[in-house]
C-alpha positions, 0 to 999 in steps of 0.5 A: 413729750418728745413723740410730739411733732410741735416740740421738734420743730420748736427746738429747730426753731432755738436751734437756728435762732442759736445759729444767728447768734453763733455763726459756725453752721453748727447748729443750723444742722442739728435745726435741719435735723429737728426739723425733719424730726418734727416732719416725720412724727407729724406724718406718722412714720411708723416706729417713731411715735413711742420710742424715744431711742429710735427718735434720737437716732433718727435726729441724729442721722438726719442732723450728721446728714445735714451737717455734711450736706451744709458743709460741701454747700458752704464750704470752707474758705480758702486761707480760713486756716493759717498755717504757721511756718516757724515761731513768732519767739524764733530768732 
């Protein structure tokens, strides 16, 4: 089941409908990373059609290179992280 092309891109479909309602760019690059996934076993990259570790390895490179890619493009907003000098129970 999981050397199947179509049940990748069907949980990177979940995966991105997850990131609508969840909106943390979190699993849009897990979504990028199914997706590919699908890609890959759909062309026939050899070594991946009857092995699950090396299909999970590839989903989980091509998923930490999506994250990072989305990450620089998006970005973190600047004053997103409040710092705090001194406590609100300080005298």
């Amino acid at each position: 089941m999981w050397a199947v092309w179509w049940v990748w891109m069907v949980g990177a479909l979940a995966l991105a409908f997850l990131e609508v309602l969840a909106p943390a760019q979190v699993f849009l690059g897990f979504a990028a990373g199914a997706a590919v996934t699908g890609v890959a076993l759909l062309i026939g990259v050899p070594g991946l059609s009857g092995s699950l570790p090396a299909t999970l390895l590839l989903f989980a490179i091509l998923s930490l290179i999506a994250w990072i890619v989305i990450r620089r493009a998006v970005g973190i907003r600047k004053g997103q992280v409040k710092v705090w000098d001194r406590d609100i129970n300080e005298d």
